[in-house]
N, C-alpha and C positions, 0 to 999 in steps of 0.2 A: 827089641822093637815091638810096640802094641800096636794093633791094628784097630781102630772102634770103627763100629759101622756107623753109618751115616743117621741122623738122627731125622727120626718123620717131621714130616711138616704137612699141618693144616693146610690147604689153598681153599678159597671160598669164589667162585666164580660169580662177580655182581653184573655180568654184560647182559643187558636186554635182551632180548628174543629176537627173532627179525622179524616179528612183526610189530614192533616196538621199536625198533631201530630205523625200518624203512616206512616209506608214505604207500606206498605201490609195488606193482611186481617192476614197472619202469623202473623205478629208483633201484633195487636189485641189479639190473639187469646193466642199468650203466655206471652205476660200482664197479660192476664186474670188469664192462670194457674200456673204462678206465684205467683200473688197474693193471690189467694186459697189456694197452695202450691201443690208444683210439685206429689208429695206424694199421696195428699189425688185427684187427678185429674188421677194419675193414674189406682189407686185403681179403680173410677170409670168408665177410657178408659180400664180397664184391659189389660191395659203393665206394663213394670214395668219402673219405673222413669225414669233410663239412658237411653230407649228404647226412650221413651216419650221425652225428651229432645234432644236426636238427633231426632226425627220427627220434632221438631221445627227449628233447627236450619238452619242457612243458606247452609252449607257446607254437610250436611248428604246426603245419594240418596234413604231415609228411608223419606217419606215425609207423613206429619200429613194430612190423607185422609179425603175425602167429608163425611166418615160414621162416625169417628169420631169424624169432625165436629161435626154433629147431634147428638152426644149421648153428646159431651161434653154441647153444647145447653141445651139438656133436664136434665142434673142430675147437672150443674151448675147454672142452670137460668141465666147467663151472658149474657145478649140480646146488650152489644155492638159492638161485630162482625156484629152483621146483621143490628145494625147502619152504621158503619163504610159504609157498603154494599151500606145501603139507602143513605147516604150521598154522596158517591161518585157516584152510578150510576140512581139515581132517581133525586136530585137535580139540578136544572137545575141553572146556574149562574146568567141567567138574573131575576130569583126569587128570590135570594140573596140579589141582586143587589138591586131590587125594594124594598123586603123587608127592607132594610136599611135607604135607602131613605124616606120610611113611614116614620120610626124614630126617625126619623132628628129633627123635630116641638119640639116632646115631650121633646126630649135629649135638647136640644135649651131652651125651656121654664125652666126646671129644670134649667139649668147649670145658667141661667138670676137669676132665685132665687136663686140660691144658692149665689150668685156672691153679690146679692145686699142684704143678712145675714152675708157677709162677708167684706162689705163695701165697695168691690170693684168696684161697678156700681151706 
């Protein structure tokens, strides 16, 4: 019996940023409690859901406050609102920028092998 090990594989990650994916830190924030369910998010902002969903929305003058931020934080653990956050006002572009540029070599080198396991170089 021959055993081969598993052969690498490329993955190239093409998903936006999130601050390219969302409008706001709102739009974050009711992804999140959406996806938890509106229900079980309210229970622990104690409002009750329809309350809770017009604080989200765009149109309501009932708006999802800084204290609920913070409680939604601590009894959800959802830390990517305060990605979103870091991303947009910590990141600086021209560190992006270089970051990528690092890159470059490695992405370069793989794509060379991959290229010539595939007979095309």
């Amino acid at each position: 019996m021959k055993v081969t090990p598993p052969k690498a594989q490329l993955s190239l990650d093409f998903e936006p940023g999130l601050v390219e994916r969302y409008r706001n830190l709102r739009d974050v924030v009711s992804t999140g409690i959406y996806r938890r369910g509106l229900s079980t998010c309210a229970i622990d902002l104690n409002e009750s859901p329809g309350n809770l969903s017009n604080q989200l929305s765009d149109e309501s003058q009932r708006k999802f406050g800084i204290d609920e931020f913070e409680t939604y934080l601590e009894k959800s653990k959802d830390m990517e609102p305060l990605y979103y956050l870091i991303e947009k006002f910590l990141h600086k572009p021209e560190a992006k920028s270089s970051a990528a540029l690092q890159a470059i070599p490695e992405v370069a080198a793989q794509l060379q092998k991959l290229m010539k396991q595939a007979g095309l170089a």
